[in-house]
Backbone as a printed PyTorch tensor [residue, N CA C, xyz], in Angstrom:
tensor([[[-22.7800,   3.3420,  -9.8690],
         [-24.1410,   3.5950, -10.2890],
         [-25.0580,   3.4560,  -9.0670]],

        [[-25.9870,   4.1800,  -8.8590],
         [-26.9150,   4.2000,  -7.8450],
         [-28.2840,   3.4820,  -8.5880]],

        [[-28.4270,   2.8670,  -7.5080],
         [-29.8450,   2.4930,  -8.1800],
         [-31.0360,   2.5560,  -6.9290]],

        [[-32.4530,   2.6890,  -7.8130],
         [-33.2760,   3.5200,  -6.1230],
         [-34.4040,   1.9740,  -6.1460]],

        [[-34.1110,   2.0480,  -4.9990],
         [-35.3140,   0.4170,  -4.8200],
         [-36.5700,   1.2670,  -4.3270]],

        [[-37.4980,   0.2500,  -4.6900],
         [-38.8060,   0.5210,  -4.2080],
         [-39.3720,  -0.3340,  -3.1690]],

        [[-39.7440,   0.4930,  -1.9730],
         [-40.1080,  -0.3830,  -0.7410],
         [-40.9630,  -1.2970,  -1.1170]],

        [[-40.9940,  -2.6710,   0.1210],
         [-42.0060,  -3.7060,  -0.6730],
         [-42.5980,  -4.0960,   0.7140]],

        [[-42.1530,  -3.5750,   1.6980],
         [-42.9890,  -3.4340,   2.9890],
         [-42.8090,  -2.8350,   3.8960]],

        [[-43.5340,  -2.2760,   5.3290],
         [-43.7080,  -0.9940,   5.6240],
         [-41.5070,  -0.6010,   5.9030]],

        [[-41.1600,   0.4610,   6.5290],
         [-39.7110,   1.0160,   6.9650],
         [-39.5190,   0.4550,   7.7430]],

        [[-38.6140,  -0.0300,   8.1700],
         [-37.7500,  -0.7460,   9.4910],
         [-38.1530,  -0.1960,  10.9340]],

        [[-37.9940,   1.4320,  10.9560],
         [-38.2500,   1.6220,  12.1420],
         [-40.2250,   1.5050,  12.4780]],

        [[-41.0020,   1.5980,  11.1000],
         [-42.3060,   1.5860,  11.3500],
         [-42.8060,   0.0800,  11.6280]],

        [[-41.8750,  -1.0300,  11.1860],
         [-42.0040,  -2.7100,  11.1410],
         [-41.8230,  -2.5160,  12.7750]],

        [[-40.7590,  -1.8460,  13.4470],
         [-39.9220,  -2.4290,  14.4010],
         [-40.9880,  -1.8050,  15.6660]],

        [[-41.8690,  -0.9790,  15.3600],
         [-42.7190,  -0.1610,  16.7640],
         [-43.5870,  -1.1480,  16.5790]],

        [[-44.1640,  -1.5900,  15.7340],
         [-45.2280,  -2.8600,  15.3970],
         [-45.2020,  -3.7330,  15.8270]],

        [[-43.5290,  -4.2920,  15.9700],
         [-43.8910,  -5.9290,  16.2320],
         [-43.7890,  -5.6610,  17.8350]],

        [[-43.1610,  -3.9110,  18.7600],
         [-43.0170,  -4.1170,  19.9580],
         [-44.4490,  -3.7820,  20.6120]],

        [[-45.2910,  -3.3700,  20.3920],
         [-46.4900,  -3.0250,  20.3230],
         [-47.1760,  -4.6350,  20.1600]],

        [[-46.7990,  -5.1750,  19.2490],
         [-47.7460,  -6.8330,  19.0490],
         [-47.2490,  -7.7400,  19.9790]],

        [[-45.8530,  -7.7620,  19.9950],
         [-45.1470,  -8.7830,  20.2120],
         [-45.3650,  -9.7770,  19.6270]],

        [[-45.1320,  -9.8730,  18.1110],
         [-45.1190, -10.8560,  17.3690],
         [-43.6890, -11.0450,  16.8870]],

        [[-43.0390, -11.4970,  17.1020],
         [-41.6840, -11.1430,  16.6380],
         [-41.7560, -11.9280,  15.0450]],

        [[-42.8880, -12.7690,  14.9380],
         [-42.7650, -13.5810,  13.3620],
         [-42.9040, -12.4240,  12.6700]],

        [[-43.5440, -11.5330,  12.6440],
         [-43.9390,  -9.9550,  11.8080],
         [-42.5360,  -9.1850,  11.9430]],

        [[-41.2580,  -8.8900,  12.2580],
         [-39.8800,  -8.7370,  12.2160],
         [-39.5440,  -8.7610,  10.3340]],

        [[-39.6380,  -7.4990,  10.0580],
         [-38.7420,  -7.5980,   9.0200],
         [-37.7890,  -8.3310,   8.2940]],

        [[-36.5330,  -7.3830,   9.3920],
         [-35.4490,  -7.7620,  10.0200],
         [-34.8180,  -8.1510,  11.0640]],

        [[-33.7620,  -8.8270,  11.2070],
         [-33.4990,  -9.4160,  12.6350],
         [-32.5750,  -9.0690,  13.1660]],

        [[-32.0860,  -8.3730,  14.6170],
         [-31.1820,  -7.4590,  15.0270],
         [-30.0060,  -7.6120,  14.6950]],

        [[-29.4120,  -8.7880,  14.2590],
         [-27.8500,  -8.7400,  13.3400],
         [-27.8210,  -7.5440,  12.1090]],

        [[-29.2050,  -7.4120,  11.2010],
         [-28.9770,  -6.8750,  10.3420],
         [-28.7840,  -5.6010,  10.3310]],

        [[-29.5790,  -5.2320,  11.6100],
         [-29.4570,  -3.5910,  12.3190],
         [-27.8280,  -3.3020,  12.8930]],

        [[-27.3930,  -5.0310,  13.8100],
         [-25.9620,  -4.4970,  13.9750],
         [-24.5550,  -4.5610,  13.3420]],

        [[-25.0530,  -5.0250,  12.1730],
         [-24.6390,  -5.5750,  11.0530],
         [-24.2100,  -3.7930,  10.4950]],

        [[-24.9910,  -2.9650,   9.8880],
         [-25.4060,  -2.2790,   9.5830],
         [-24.6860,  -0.7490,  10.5940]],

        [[-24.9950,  -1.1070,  11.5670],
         [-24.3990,   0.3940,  12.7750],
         [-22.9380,  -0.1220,  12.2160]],

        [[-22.2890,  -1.1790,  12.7650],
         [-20.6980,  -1.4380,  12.7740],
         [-20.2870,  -0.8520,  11.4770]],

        [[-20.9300,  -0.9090,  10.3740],
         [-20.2700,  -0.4290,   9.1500],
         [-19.8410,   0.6140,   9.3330]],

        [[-20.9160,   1.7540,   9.7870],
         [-20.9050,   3.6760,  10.0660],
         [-19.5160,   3.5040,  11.3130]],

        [[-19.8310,   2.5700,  12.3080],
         [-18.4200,   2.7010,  13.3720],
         [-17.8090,   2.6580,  12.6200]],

        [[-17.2620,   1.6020,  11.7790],
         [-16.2660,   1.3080,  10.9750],
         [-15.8390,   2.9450,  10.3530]],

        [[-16.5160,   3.9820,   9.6290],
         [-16.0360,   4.6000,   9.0120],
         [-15.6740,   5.8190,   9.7010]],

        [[-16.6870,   5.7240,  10.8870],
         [-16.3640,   6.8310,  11.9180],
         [-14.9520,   6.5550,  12.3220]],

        [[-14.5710,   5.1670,  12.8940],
         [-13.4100,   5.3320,  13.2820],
         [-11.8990,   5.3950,  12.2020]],

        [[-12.1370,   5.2010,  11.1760],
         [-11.1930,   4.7380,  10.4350],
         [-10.7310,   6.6500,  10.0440]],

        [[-11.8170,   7.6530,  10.1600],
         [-12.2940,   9.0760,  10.0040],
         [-11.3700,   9.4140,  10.8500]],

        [[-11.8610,   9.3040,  12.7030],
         [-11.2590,   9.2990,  13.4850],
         [ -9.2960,   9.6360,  13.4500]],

        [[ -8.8210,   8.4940,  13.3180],
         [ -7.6470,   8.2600,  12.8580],
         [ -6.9540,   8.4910,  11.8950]],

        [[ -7.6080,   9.1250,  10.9410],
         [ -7.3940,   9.7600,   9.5210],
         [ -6.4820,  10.9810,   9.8070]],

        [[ -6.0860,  11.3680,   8.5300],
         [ -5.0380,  12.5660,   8.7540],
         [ -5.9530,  13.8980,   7.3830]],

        [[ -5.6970,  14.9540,   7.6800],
         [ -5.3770,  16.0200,   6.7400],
         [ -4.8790,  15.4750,   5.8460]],

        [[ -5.6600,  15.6930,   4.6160],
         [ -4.6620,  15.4160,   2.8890],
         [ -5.1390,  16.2840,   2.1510]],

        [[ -4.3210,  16.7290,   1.2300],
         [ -4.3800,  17.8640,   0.1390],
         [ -4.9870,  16.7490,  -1.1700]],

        [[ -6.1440,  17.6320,  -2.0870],
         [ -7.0320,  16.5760,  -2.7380],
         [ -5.8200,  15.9430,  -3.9310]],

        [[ -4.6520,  16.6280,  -4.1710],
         [ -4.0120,  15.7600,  -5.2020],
         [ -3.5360,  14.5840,  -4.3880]],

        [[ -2.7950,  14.6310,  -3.2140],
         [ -2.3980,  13.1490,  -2.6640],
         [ -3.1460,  12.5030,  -2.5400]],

        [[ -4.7120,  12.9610,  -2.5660],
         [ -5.9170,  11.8280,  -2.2640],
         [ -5.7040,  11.2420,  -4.0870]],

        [[ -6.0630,  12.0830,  -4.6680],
         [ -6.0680,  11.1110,  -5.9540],
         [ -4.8210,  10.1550,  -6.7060]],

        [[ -3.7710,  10.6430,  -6.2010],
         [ -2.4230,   9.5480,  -5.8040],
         [ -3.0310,   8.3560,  -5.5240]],

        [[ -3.5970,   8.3880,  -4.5650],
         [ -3.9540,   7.1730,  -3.0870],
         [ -5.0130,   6.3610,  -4.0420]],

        [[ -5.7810,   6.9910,  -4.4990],
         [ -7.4310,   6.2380,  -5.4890],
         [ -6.9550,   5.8390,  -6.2890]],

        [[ -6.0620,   6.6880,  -7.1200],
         [ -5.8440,   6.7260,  -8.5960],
         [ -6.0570,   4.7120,  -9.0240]],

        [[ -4.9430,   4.2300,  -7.9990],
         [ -4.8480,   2.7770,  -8.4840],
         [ -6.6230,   1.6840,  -8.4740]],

        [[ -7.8430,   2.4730,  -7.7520],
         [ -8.7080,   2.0860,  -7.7600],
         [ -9.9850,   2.4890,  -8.5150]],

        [[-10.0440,   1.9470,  -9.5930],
         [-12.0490,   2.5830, -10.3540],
         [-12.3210,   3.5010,  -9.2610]],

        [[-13.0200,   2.3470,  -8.7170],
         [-14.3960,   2.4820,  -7.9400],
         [-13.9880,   3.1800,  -6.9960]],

        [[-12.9380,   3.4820,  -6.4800],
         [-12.9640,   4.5900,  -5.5870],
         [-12.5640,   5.7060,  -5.9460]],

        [[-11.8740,   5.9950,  -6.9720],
         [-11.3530,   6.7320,  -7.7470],
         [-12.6140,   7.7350,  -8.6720]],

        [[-13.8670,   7.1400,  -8.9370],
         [-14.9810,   7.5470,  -9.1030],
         [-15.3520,   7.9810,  -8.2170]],

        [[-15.7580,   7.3980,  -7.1710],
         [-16.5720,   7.7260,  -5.5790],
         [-15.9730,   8.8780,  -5.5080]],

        [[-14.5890,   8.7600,  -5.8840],
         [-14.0960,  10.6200,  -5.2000],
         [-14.1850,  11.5260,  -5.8570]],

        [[-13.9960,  11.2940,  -7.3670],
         [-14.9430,  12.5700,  -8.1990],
         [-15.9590,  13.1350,  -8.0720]],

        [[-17.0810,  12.0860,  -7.7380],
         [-18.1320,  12.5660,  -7.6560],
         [-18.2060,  13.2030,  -5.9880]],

        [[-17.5020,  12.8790,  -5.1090],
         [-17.5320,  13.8060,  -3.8950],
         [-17.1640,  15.2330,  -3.9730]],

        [[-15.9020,  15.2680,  -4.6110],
         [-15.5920,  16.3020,  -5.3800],
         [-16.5430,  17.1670,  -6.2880]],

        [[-17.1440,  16.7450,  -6.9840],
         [-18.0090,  17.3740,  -7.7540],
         [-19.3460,  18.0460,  -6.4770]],

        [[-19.7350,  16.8280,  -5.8150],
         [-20.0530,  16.9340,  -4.5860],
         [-20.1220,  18.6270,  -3.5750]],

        [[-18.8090,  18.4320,  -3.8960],
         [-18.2220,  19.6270,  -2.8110],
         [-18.4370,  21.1740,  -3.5160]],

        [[-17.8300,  20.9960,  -4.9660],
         [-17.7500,  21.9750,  -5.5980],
         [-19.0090,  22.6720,  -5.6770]],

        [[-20.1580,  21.7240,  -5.9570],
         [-21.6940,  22.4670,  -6.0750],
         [-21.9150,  23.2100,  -4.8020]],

        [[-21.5170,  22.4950,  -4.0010],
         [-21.8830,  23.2210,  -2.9190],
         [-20.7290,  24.8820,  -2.3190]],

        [[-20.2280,  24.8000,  -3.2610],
         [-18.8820,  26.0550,  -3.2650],
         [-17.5190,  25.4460,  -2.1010]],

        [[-17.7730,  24.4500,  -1.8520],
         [-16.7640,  24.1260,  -0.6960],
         [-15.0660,  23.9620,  -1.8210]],

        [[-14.1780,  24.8600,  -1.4730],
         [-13.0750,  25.0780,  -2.4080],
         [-12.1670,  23.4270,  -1.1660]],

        [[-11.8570,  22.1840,  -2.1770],
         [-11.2240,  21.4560,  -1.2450],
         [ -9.7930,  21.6690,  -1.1920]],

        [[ -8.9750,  22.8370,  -1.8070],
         [ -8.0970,  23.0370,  -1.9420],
         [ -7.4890,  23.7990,  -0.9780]],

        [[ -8.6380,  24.5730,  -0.7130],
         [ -8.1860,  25.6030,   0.8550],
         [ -9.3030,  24.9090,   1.9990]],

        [[ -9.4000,  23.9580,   2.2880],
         [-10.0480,  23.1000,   3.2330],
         [ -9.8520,  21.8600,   2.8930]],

        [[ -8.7190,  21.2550,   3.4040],
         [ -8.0890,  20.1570,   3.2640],
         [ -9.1300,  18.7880,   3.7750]],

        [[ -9.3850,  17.7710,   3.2760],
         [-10.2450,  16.8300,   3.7150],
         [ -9.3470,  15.8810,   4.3390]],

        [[-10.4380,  15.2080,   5.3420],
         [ -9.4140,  14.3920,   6.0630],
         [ -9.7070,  12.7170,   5.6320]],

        [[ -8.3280,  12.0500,   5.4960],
         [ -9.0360,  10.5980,   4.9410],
         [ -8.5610,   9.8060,   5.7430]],

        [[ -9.2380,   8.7780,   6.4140],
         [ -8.5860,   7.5250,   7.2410],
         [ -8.1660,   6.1820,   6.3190]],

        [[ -7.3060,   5.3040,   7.3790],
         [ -6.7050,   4.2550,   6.4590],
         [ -8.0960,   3.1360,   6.5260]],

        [[ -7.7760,   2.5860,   5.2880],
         [ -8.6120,   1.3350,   5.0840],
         [ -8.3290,   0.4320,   6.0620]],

        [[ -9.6760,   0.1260,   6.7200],
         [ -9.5460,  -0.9460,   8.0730],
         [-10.1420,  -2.1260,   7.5390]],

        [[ -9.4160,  -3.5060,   8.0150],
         [ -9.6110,  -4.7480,   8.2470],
         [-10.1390,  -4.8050,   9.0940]],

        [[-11.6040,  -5.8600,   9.6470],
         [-12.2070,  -6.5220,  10.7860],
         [-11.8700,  -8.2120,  10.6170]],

        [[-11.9090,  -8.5600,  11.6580],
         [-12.0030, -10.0800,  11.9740],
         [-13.4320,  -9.8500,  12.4970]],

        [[-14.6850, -10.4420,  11.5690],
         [-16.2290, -10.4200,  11.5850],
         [-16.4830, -11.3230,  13.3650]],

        [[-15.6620, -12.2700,  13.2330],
         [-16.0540, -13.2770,  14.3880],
         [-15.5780, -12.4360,  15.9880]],

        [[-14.3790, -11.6610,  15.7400],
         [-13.9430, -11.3000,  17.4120],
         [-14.2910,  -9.7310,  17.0190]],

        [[-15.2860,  -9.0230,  16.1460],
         [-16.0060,  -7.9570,  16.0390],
         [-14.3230,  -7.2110,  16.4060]],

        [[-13.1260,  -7.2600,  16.0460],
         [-11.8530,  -6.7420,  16.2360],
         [-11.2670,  -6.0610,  14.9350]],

        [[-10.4870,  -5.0240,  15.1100],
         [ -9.6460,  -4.8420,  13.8020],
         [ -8.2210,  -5.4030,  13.7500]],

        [[ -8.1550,  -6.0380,  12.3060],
         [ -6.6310,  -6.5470,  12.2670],
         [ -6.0170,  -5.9260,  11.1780]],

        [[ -4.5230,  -6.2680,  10.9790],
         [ -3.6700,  -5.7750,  10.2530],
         [ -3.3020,  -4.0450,  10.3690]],

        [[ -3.2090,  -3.3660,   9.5990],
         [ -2.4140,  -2.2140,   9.6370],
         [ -3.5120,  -1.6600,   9.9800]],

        [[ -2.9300,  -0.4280,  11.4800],
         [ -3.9560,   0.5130,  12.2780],
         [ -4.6110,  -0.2630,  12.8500]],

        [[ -4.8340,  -1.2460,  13.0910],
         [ -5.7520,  -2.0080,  14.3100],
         [ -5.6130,  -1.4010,  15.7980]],

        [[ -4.3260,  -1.3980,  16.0850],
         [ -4.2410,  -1.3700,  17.4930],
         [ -4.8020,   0.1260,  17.4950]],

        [[ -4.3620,   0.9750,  16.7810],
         [ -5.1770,   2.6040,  17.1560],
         [ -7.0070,   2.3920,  16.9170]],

        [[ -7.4520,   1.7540,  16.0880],
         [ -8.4480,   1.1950,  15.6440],
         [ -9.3780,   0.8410,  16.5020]],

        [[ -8.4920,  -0.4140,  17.1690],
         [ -9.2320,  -0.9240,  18.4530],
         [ -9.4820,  -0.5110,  19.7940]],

        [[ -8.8330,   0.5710,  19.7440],
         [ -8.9900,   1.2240,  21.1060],
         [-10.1520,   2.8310,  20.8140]],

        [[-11.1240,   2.6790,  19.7690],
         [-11.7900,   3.6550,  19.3580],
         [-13.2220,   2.8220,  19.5390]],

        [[-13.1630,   1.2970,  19.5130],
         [-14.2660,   0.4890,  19.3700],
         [-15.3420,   0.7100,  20.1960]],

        [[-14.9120,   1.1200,  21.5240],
         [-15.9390,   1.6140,  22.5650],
         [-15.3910,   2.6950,  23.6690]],

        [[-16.3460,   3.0800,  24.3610],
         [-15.9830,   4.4940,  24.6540],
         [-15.4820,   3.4850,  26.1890]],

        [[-14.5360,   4.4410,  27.2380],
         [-14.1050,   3.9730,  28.5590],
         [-15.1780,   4.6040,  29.2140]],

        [[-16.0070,   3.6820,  29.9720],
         [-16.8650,   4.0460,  31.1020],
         [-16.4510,   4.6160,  32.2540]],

        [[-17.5440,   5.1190,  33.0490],
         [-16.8550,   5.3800,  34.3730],
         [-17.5100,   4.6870,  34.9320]],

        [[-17.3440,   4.2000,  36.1890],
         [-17.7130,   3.5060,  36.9860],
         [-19.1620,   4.2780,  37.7890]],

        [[-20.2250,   3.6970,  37.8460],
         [-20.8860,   2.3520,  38.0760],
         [-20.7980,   2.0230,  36.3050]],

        [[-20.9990,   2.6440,  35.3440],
         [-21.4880,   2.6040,  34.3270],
         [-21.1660,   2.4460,  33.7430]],

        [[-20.0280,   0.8310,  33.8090],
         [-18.7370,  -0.1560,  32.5460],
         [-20.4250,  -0.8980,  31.9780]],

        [[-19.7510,  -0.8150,  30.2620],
         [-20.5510,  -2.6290,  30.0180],
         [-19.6450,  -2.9650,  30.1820]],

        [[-20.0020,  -4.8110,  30.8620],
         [-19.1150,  -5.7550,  30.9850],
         [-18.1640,  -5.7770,  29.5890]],

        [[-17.1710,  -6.7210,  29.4710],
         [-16.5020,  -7.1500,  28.1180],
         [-17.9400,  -8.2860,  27.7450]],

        [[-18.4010,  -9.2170,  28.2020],
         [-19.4490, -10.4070,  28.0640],
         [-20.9550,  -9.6900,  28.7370]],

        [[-21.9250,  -9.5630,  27.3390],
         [-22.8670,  -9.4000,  27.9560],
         [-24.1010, -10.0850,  28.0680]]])
């Protein structure tokens, strides 16, 4: 179920030009964990995307079937798709495996980690590494 909230003070990015403009940081919404809190999720799905394979939509519903809530989520993508004429039968969607993080070493563990973890950040070239510690 979706449900639609109603703002109760100004947008994040309109809070966030404000307080750099004031420099009040007590006027902060939010506090930059929640912003990076928030990006890591989208990494999270980008990479898990990433690493994903081609599946034909019946093996996807194999894979859900054992879950509601995802098993819904994909109908309605499906339904999703169909409005929009996208046939998923002759355009195979691609699904990645469900990733584990360890929250504290910002790392992925258990199954697909190691392909996982090597998607976490891009290889610099030199002058232009971030350190590992910044």
């Amino acid at each position: 179920m979706i449900r639609e909230f109603e703002p109760t003070n100004q947008d994040s990015l309109t809070n966030f030009f404000s307080v750099v403009r004031s420099r009040k940081t007590s006027d902060l919404q939010e506090n930059a964990l929640s912003g990076h809190l928030s990006a890591c999720l989208v990494h999270m799905g980008n990479i898990s995307y990433r690493i994903g394979k081609e599946t034909d939509s019946e093996q996807i519903r194999e894979i859900v079937r054992a879950d509601k809530n995802f098993s819904e989520t994909f109908d309605r993508f499906c339904a999703h798709l169909e409005t929009h004429k996208v046939d998923i039968d002759k355009h195979r969607i691609t699904v990645g495996p469900w990733l584990r993080m360890n929250p504290r070493k910002e790392r992925f563990v258990g199954a697909f980690s190691k392909r996982a973890n090597q998607l976490r950040k891009t290889n610099y070239r030199p002058p232009y590494v971030v350190p590992e510690k910044v």
